[in-house]
mmCIF file as Biopython writes it, N, C-alpha, C and O atoms, coordinates in Angstrom:
data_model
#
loop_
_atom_site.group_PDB
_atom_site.id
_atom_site.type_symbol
_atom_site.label_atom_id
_atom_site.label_alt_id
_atom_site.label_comp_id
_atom_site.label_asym_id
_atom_site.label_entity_id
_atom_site.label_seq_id
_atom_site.pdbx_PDB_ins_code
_atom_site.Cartn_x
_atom_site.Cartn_y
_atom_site.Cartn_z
_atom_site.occupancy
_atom_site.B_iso_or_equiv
_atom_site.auth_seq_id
_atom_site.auth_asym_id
_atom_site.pdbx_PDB_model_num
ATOM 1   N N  . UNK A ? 1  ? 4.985   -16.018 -10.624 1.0 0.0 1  A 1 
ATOM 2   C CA . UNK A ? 1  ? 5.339   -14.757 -9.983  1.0 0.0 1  A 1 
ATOM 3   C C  . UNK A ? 1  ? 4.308   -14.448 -8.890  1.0 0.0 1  A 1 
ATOM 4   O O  . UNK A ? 1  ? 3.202   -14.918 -9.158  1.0 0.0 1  A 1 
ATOM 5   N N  . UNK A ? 2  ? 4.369   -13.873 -7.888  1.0 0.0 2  A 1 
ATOM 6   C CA . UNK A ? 2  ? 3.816   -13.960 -6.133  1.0 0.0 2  A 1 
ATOM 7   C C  . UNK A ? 2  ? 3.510   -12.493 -6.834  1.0 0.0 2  A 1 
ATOM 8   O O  . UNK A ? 2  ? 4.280   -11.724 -7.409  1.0 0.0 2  A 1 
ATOM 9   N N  . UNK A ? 3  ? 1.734   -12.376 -6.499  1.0 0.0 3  A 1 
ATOM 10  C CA . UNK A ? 3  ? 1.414   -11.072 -6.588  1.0 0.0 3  A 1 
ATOM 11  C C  . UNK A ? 3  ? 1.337   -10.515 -4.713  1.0 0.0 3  A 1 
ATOM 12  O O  . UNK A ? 3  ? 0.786   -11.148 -3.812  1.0 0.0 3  A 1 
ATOM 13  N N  . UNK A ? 4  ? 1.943   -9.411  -4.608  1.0 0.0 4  A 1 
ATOM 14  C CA . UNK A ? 4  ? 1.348   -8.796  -3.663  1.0 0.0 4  A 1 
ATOM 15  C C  . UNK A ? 4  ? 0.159   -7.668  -2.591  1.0 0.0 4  A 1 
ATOM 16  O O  . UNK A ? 4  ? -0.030  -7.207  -1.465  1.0 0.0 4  A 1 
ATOM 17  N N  . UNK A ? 5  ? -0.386  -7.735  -4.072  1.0 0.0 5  A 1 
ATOM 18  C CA . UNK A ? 5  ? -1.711  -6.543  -3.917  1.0 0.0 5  A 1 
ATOM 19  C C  . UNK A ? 5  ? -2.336  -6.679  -2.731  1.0 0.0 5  A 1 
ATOM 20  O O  . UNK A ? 5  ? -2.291  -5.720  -1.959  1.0 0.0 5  A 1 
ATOM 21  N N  . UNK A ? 6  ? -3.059  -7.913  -2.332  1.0 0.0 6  A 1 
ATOM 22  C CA . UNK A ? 6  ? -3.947  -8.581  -1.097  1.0 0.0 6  A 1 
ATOM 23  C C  . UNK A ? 6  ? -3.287  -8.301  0.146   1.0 0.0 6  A 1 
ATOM 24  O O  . UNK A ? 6  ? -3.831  -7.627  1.021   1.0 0.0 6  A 1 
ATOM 25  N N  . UNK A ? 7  ? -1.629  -9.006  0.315   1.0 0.0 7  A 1 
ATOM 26  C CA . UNK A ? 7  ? -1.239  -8.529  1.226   1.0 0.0 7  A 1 
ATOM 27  C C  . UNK A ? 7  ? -0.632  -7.150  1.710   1.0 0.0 7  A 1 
ATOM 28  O O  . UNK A ? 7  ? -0.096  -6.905  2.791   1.0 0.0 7  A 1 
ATOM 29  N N  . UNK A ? 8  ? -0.797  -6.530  0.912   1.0 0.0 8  A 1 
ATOM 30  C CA . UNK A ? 8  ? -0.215  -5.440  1.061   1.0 0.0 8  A 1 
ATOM 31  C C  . UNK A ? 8  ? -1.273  -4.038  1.347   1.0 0.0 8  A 1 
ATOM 32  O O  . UNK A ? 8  ? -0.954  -2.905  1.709   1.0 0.0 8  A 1 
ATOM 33  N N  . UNK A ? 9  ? -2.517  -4.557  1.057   1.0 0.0 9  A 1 
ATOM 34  C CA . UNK A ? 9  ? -3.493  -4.291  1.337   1.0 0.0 9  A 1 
ATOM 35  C C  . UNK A ? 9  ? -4.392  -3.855  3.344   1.0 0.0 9  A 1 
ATOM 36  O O  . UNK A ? 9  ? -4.870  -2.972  4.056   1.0 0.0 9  A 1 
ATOM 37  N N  . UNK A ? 10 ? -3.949  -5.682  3.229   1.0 0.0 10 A 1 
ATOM 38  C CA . UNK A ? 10 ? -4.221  -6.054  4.622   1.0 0.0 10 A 1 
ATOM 39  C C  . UNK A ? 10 ? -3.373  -5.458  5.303   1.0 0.0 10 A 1 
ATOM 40  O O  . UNK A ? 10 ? -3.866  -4.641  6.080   1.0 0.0 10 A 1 
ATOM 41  N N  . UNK A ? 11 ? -1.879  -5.574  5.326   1.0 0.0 11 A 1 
ATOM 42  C CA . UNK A ? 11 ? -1.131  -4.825  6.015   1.0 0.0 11 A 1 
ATOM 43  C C  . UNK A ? 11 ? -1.673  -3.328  6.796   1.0 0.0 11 A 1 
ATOM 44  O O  . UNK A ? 11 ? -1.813  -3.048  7.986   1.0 0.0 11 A 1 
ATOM 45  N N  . UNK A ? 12 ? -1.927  -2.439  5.378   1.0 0.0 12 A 1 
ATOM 46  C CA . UNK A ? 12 ? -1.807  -1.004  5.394   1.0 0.0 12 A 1 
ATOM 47  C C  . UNK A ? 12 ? -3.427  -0.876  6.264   1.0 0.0 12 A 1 
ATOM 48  O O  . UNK A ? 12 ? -3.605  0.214   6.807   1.0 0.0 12 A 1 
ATOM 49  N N  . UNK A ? 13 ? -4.617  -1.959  6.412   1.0 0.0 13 A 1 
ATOM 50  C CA . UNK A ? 13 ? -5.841  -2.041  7.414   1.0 0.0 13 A 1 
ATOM 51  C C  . UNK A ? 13 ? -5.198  -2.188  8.387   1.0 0.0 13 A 1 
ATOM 52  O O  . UNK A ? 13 ? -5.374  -1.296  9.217   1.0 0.0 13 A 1 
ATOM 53  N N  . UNK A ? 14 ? -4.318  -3.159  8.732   1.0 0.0 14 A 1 
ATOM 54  C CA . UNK A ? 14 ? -4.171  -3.456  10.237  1.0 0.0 14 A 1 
ATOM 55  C C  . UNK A ? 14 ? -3.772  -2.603  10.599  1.0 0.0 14 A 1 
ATOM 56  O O  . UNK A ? 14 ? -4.326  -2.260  11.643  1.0 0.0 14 A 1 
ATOM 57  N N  . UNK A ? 15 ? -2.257  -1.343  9.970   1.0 0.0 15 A 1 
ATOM 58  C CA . UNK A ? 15 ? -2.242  -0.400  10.771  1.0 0.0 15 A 1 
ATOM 59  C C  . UNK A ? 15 ? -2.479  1.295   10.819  1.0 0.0 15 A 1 
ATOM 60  O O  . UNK A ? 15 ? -1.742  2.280   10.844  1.0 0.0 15 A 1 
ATOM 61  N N  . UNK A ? 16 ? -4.102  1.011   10.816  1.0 0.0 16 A 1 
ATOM 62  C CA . UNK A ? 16 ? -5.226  2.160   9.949   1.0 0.0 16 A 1 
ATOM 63  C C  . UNK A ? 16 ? -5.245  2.962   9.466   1.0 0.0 16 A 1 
ATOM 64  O O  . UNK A ? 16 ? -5.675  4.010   9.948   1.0 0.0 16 A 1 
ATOM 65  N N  . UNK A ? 17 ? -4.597  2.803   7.799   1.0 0.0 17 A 1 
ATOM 66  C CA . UNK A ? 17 ? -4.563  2.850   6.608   1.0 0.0 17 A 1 
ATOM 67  C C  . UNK A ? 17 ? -6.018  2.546   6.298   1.0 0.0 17 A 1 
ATOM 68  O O  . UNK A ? 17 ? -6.659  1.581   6.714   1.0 0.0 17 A 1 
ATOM 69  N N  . UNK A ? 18 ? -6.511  3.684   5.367   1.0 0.0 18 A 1 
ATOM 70  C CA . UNK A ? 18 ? -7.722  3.337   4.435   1.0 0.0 18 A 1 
ATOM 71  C C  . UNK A ? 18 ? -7.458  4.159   3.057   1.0 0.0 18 A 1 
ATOM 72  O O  . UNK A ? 18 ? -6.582  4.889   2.591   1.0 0.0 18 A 1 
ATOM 73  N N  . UNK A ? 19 ? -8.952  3.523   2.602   1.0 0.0 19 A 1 
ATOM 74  C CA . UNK A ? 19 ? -9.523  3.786   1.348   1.0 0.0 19 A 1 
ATOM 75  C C  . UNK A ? 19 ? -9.686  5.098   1.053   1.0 0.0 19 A 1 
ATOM 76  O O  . UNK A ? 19 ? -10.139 5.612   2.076   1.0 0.0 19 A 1 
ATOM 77  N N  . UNK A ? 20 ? -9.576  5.823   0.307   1.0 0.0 20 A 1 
ATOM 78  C CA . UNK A ? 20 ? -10.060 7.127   0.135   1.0 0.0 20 A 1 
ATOM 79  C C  . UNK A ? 20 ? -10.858 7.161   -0.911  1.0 0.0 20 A 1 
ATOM 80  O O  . UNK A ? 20 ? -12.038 7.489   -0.780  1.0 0.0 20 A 1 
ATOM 81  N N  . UNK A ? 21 ? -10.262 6.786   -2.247  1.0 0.0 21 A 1 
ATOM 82  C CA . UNK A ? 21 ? -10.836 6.909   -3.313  1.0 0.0 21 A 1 
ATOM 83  C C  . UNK A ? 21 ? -10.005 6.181   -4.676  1.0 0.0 21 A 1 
ATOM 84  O O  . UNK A ? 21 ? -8.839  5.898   -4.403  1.0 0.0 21 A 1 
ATOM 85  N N  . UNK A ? 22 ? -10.277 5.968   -5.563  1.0 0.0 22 A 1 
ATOM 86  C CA . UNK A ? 22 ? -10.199 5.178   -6.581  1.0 0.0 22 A 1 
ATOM 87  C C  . UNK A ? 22 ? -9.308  6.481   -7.647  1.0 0.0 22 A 1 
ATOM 88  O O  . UNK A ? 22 ? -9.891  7.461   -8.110  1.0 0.0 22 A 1 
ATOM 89  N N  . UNK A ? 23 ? -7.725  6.159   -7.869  1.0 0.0 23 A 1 
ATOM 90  C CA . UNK A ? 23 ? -6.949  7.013   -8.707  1.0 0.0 23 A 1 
ATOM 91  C C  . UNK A ? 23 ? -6.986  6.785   -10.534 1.0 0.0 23 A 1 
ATOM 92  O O  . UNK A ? 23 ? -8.047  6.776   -11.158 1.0 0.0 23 A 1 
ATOM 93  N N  . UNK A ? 24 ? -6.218  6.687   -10.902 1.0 0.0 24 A 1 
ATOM 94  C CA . UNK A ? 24 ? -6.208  6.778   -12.670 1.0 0.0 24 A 1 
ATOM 95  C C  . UNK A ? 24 ? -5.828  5.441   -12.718 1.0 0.0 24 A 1 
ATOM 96  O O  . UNK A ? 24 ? -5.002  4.873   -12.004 1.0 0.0 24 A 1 
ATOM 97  N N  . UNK A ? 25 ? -6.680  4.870   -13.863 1.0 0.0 25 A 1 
ATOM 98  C CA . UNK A ? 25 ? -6.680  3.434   -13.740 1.0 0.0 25 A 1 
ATOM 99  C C  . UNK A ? 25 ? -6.584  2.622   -13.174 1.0 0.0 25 A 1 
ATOM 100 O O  . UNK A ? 25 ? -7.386  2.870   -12.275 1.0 0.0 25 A 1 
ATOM 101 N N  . UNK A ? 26 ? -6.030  1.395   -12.884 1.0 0.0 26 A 1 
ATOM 102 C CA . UNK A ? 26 ? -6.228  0.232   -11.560 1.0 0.0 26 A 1 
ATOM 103 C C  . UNK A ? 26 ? -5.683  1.070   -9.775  1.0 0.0 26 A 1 
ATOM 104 O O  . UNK A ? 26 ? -5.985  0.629   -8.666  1.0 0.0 26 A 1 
ATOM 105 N N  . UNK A ? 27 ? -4.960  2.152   -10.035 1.0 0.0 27 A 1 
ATOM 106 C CA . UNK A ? 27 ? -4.514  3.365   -8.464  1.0 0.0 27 A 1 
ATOM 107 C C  . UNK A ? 27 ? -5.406  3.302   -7.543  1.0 0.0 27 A 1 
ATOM 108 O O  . UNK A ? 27 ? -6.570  3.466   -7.909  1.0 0.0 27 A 1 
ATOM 109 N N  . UNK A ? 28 ? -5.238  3.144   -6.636  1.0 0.0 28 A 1 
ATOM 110 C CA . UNK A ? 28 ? -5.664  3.360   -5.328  1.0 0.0 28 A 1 
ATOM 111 C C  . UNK A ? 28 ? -5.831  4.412   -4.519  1.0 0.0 28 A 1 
ATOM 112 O O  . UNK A ? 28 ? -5.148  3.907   -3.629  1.0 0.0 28 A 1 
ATOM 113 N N  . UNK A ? 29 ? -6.248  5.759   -3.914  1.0 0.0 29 A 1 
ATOM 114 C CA . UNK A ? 29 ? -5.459  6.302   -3.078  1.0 0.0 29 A 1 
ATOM 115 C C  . UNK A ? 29 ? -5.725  5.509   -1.195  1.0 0.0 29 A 1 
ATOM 116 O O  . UNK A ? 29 ? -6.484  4.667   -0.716  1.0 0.0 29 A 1 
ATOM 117 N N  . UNK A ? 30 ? -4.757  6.276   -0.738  1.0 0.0 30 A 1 
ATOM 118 C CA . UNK A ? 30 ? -5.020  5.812   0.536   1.0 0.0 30 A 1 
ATOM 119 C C  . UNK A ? 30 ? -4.380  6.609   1.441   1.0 0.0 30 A 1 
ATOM 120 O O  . UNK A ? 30 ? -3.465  7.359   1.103   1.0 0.0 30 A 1 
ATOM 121 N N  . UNK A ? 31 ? -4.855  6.495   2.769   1.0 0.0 31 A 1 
ATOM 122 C CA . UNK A ? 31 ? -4.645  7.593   3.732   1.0 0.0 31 A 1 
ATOM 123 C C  . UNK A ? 31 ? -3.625  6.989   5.042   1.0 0.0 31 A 1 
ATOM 124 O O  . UNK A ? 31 ? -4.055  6.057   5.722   1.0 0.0 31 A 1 
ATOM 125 N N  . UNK A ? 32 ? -2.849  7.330   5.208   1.0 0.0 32 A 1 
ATOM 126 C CA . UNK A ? 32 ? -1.554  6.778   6.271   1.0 0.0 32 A 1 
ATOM 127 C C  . UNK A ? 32 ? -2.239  7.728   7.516   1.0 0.0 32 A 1 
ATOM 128 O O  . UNK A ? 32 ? -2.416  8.933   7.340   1.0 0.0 32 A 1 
ATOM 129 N N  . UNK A ? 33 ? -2.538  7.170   8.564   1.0 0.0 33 A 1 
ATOM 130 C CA . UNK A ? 33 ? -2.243  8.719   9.778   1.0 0.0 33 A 1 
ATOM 131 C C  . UNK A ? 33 ? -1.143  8.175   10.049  1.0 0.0 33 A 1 
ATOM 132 O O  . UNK A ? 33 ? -0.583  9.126   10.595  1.0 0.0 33 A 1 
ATOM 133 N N  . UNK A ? 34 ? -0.518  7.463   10.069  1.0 0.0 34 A 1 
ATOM 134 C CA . UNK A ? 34 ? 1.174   7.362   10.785  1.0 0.0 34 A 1 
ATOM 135 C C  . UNK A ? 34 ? 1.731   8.073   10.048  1.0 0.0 34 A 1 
ATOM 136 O O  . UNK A ? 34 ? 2.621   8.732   10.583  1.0 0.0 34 A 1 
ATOM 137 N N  . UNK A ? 35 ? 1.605   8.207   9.157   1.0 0.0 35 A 1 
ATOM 138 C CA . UNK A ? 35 ? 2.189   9.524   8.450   1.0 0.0 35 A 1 
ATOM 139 C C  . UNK A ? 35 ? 2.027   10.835  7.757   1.0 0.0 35 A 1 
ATOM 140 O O  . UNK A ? 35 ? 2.798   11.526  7.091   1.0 0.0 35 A 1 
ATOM 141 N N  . UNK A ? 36 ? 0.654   10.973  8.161   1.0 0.0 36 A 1 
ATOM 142 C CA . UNK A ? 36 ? -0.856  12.205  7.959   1.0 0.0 36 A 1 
ATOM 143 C C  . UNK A ? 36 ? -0.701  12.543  6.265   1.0 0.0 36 A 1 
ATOM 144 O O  . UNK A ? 36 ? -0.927  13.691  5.886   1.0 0.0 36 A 1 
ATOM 145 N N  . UNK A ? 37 ? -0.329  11.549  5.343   1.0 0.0 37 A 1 
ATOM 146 C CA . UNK A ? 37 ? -0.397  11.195  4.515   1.0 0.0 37 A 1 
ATOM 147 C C  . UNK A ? 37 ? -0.793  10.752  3.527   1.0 0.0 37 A 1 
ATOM 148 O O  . UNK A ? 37 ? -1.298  9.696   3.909   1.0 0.0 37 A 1 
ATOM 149 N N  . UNK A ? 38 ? -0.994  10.833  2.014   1.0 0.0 38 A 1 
ATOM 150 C CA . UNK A ? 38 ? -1.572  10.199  1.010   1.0 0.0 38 A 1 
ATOM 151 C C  . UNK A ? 38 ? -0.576  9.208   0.334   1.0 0.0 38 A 1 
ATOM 152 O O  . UNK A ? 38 ? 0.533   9.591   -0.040  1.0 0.0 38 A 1 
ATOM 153 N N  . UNK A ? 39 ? -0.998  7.943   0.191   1.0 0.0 39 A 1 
ATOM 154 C CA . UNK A ? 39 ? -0.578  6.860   -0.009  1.0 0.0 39 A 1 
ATOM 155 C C  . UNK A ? 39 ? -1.170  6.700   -1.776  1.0 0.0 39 A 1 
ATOM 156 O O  . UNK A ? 39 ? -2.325  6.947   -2.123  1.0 0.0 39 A 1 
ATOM 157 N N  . UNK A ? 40 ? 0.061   6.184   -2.800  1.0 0.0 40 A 1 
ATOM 158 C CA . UNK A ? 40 ? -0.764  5.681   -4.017  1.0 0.0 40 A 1 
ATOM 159 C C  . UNK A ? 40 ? -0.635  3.871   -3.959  1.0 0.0 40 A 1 
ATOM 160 O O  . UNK A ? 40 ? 0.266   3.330   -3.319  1.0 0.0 40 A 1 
ATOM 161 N N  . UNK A ? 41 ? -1.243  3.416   -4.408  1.0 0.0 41 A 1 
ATOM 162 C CA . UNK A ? 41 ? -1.349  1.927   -4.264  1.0 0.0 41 A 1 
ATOM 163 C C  . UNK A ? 41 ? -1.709  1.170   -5.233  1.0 0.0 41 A 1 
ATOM 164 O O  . UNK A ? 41 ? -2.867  0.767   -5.334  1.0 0.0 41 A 1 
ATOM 165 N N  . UNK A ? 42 ? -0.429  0.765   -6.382  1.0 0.0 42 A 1 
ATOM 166 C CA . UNK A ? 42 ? -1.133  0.217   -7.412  1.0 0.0 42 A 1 
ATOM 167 C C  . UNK A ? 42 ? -2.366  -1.473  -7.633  1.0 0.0 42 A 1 
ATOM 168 O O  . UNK A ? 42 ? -2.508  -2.500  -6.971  1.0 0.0 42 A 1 
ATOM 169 N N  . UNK A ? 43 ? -2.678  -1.204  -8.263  1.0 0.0 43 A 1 
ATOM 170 C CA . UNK A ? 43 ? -3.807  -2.497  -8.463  1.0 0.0 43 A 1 
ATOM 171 C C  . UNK A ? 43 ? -3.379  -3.837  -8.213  1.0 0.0 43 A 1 
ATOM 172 O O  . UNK A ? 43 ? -3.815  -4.611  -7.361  1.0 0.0 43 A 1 
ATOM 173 N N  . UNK A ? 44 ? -2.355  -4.046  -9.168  1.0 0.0 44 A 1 
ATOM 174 C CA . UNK A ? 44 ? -1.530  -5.443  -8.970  1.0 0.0 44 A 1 
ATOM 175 C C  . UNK A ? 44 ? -0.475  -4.987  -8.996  1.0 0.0 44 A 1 
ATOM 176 O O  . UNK A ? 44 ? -0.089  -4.118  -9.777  1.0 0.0 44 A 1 
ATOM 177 N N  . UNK A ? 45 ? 0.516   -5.827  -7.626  1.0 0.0 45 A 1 
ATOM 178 C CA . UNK A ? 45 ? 1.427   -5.122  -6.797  1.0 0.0 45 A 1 
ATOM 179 C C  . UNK A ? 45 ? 2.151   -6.902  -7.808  1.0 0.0 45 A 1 
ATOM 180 O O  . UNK A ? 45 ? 1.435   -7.880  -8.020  1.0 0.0 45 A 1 
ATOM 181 N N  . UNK A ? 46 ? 3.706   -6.790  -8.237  1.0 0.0 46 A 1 
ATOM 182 C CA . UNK A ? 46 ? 4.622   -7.884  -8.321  1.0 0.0 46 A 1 
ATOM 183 C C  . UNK A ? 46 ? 5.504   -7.712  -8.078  1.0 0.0 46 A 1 
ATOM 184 O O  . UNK A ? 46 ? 6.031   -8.653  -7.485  1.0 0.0 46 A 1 
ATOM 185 N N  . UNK A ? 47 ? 6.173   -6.766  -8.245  1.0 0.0 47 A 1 
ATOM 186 C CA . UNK A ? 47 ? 7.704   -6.735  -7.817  1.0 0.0 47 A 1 
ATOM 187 C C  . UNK A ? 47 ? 7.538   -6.105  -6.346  1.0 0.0 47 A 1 
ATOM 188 O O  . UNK A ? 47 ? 6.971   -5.054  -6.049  1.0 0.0 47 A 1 
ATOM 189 N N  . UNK A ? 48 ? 8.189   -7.035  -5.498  1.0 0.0 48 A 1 
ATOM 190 C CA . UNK A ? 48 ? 8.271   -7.219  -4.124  1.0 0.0 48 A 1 
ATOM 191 C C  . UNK A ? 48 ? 9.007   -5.558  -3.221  1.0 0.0 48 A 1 
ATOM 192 O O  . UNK A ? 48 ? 8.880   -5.017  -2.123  1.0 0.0 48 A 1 
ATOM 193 N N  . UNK A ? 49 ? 9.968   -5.240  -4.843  1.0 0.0 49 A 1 
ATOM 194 C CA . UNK A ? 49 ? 10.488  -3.599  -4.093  1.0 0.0 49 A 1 
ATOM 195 C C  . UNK A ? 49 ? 9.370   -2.722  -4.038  1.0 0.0 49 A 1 
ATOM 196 O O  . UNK A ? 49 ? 9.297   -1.775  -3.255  1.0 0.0 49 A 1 
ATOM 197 N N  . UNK A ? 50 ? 8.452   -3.051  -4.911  1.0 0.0 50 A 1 
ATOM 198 C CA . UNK A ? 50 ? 7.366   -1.795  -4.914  1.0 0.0 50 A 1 
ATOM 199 C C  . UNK A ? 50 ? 6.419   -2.072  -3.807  1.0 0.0 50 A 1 
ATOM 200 O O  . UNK A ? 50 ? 5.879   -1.129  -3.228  1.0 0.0 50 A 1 
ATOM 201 N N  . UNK A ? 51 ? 6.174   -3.341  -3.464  1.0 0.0 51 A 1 
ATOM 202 C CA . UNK A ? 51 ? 5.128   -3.762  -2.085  1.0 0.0 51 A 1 
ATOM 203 C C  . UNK A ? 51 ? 6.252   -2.935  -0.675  1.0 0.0 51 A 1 
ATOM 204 O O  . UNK A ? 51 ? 5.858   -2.303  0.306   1.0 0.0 51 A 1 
ATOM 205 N N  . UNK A ? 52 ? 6.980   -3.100  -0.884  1.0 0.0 52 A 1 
ATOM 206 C CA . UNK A ? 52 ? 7.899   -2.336  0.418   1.0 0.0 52 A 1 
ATOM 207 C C  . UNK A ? 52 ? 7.916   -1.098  0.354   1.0 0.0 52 A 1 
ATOM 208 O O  . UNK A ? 52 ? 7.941   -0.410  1.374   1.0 0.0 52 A 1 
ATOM 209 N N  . UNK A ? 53 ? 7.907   -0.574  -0.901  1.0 0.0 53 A 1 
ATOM 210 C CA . UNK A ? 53 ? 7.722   0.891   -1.272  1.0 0.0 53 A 1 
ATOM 211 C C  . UNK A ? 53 ? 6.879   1.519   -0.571  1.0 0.0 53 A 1 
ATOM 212 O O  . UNK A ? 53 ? 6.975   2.377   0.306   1.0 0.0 53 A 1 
ATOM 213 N N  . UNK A ? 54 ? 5.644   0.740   -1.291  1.0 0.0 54 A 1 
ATOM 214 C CA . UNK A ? 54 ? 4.516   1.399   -0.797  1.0 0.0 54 A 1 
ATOM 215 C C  . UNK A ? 54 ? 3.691   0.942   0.659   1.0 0.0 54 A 1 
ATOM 216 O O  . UNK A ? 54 ? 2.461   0.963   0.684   1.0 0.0 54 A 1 
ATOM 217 N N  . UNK A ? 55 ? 4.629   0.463   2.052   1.0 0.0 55 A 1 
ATOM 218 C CA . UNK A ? 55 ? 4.771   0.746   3.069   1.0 0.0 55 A 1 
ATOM 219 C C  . UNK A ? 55 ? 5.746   1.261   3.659   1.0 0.0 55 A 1 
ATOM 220 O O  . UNK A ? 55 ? 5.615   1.356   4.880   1.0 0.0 55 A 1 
ATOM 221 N N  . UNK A ? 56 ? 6.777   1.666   3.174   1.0 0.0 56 A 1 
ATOM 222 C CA . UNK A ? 56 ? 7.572   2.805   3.745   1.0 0.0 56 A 1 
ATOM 223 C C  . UNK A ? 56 ? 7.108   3.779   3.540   1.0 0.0 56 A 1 
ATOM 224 O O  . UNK A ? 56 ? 7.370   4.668   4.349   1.0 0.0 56 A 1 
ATOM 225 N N  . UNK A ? 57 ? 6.190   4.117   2.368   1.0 0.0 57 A 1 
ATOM 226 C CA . UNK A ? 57 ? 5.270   5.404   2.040   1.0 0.0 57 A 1 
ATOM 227 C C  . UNK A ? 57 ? 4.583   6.032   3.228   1.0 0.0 57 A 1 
ATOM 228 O O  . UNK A ? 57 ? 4.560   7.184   3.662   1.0 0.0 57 A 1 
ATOM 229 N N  . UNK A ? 58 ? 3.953   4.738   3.665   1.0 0.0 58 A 1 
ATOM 230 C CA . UNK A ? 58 ? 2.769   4.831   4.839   1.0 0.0 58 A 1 
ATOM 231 C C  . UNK A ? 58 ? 3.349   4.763   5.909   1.0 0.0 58 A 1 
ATOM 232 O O  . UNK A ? 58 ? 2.588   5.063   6.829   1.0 0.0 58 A 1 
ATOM 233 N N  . UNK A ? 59 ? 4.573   4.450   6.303   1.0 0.0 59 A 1 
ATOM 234 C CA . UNK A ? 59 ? 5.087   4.561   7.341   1.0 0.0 59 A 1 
ATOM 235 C C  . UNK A ? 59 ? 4.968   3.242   8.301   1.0 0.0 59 A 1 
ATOM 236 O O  . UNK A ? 59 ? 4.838   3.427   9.511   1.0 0.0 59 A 1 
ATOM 237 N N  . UNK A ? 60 ? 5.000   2.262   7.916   1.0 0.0 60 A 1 
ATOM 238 C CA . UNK A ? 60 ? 4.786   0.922   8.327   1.0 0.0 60 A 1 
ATOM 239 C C  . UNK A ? 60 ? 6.359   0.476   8.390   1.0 0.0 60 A 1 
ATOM 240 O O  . UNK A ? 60 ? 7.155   0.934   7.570   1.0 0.0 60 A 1 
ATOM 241 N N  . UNK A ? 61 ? 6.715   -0.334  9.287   1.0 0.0 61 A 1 
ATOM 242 C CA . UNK A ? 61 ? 8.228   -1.013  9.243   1.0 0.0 61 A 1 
ATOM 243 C C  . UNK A ? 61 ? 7.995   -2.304  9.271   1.0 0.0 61 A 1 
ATOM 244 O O  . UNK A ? 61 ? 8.108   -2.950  10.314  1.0 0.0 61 A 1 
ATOM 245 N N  . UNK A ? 62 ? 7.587   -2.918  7.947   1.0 0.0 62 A 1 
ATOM 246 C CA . UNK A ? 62 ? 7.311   -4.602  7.650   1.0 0.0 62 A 1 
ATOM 247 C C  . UNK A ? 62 ? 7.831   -4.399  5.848   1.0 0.0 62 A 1 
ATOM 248 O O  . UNK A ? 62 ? 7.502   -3.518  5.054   1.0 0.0 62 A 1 
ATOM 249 N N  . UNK A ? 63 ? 8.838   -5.719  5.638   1.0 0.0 63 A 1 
ATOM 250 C CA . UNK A ? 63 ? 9.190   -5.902  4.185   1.0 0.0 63 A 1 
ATOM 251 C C  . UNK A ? 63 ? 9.234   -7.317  4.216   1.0 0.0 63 A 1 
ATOM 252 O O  . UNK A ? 63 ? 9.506   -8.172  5.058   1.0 0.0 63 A 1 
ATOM 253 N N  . UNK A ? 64 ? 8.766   -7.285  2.653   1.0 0.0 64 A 1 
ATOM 254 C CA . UNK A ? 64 ? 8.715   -8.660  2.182   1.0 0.0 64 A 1 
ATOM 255 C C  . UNK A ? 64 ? 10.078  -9.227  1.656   1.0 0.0 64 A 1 
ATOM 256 O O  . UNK A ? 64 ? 10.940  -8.492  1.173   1.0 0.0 64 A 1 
ATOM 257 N N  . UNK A ? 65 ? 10.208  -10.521 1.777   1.0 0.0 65 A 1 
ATOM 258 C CA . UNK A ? 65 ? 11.175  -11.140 1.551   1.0 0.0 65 A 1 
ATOM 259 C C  . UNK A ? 65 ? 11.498  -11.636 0.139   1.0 0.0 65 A 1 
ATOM 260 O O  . UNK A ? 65 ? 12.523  -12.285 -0.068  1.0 0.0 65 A 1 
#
């Protein structure tokens, strides 16, 4: 099974998406300005709908296949 955490990661840097702070257990938060937004971002990303999820969150137009 193809984890997507790493890339989905990199993605949300390239289009400057960051770190904010560390949520409830493996959570992420993260900050979208494309969408002046709070982003949640789980730890280990596998199912490929939730990696798309959580860049339509942020306002990014890239999905995985």
């Amino acid at each position: 099974m193809n984890e997507f955490s790493k890339a989905v990661r990199k993605i949300l840097k390239e289009n400057g998406c960051y770190f904010l702070r560390q949520g409830k257990g493996d959570h992420e938060i993260w900050f979208s300005p494309i969408t002046n937004r709070i982003v949640v971002v789980d730890g280990t990303i596998y199912p490929r709908h939730t990696a798309n999820g959580i860049l339509k969150d942020a306002g990014i137009n890239y999905k995985f296949k």
